[in-house]
C-alpha positions as CSV (number, residue, x, y, z in Angstrom):
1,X,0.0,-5.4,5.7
2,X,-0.4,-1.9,4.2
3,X,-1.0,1.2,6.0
4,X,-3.1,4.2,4.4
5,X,-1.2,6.5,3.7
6,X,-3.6,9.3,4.6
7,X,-4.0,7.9,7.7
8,X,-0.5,8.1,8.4
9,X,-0.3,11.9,7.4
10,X,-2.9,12.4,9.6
11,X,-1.1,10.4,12.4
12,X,2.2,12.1,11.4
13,X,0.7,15.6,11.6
14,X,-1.2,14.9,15.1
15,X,2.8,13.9,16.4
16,X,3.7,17.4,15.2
17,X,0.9,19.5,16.3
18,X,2.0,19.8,19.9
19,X,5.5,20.3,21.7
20,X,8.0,17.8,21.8
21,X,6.5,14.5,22.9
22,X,2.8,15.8,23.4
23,X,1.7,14.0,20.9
24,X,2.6,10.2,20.0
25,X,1.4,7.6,17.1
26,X,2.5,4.5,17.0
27,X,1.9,2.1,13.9
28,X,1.5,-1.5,14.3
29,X,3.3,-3.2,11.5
30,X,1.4,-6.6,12.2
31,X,-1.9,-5.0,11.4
32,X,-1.5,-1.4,10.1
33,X,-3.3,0.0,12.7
34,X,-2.0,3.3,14.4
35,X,-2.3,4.1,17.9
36,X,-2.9,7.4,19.4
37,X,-1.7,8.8,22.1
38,X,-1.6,12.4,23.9
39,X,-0.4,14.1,26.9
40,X,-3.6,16.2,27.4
41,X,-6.5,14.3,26.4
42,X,-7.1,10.8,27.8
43,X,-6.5,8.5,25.4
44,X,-9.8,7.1,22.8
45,X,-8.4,3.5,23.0
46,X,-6.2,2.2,25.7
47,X,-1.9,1.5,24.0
48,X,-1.1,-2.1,23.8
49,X,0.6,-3.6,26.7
50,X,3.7,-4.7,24.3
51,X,4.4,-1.8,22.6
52,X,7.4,-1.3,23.8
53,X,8.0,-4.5,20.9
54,X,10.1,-3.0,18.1
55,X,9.8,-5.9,16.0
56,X,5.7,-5.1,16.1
57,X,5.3,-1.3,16.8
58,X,7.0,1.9,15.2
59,X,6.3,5.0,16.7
60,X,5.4,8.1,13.8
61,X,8.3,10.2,13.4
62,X,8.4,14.1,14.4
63,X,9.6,16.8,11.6
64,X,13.0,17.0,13.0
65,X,13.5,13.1,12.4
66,X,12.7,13.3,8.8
67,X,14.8,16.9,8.3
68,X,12.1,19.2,7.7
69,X,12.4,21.6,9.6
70,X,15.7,24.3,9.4
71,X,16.6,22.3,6.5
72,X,13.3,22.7,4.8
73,X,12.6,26.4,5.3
74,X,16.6,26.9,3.8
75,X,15.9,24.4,1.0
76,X,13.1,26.5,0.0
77,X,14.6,29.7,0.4
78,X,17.6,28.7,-1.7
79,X,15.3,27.9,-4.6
80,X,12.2,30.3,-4.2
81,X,13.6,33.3,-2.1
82,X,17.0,33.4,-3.3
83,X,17.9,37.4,-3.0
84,X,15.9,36.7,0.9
85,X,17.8,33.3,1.7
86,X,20.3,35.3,4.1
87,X,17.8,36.9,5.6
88,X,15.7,33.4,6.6
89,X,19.3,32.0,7.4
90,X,19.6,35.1,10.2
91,X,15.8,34.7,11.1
92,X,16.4,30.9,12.0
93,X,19.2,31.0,14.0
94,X,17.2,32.7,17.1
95,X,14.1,32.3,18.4
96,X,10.6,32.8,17.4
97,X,12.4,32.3,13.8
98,X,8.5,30.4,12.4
99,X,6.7,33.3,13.1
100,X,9.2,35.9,11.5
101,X,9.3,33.7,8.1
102,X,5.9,33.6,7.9
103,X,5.9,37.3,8.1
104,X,8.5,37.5,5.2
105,X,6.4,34.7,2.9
106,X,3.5,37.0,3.5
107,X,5.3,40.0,2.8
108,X,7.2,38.0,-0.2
109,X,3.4,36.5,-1.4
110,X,4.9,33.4,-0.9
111,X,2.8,32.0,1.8
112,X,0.7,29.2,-0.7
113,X,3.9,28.5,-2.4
114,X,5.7,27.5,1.0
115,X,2.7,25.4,2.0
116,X,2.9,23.7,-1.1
117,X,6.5,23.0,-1.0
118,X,6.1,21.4,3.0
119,X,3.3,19.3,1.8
120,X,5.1,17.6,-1.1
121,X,8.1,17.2,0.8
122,X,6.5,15.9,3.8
123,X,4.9,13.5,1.7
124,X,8.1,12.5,0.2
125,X,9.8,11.8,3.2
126,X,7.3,10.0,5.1
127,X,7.3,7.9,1.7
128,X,10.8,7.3,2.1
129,X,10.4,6.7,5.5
130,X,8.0,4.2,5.0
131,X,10.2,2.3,2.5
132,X,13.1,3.1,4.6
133,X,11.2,0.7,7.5
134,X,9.7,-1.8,5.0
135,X,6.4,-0.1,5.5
136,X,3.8,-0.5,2.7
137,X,1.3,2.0,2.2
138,X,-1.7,2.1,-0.3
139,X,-3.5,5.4,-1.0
């Protein structure tokens, strides 16, 4: 069984586009099929009875599973920001600290270049993630 692996960036970015446990895929590693599910919208399909089964069904991790969040935004400012990287260290450790770094990247002209950077690490680490949970994917 292979997964595609668009499909499971797609999946991966519906888990992350609402609050914490909003949104839920979850992949069956029988067939490759991923399940949908959300808090606000009634679901397309109805969720297997089993998938509670962990030998059958992995649920799509969130940002904060695969590090990249904090981690990502300090990563990036150490390498692309570097005379700013206290600055985003200050802005993340209170609230509201997305909305301030975007303000800085846009003020920096750095706001393509930080997408870029999240997109190719969050495709690396759901690519380790994958091989971390004998998960094969095909393009």
């Amino acid at each position: 069984m292979a997964v595609n692996f668009s499909e499971l960036l797609d999946a991966f970015e519906f888990v992350n586009s609402g609050g914490a446990g909003e949104n839920e895929a979850y992949l069956c590693m029988e067939t490759g099929k991923i399940y949908w599910h959300s808090e606000w919208v009634d679901d397309v399909e109805e969720l297997p009875d089993d998938l509670e089964d962990s030998e059958r069904y992995i649920a799509i991790p969130d940002k904060r599973e695969l590090d990249l969040g904090k981690p990502l935004v300090l990563s990036f400012a150490r390498h692309h920001l570097p005379d700013d990287y206290d600055k985003v260290r200050e802005i993340f450790s209170r609230a509201g600290a997305y909305a301030l770094f975007k303000d800085l990247l846009e003020h920096r002209g750095a706001v393509d270049r930080w997408y870029d950077f999240e997109q190719k690490a969050t495709e690396e680490a759901l690519k380790t993630w994958c091989a971390d949970n004998d998960i094969k994917v095909s393009s």
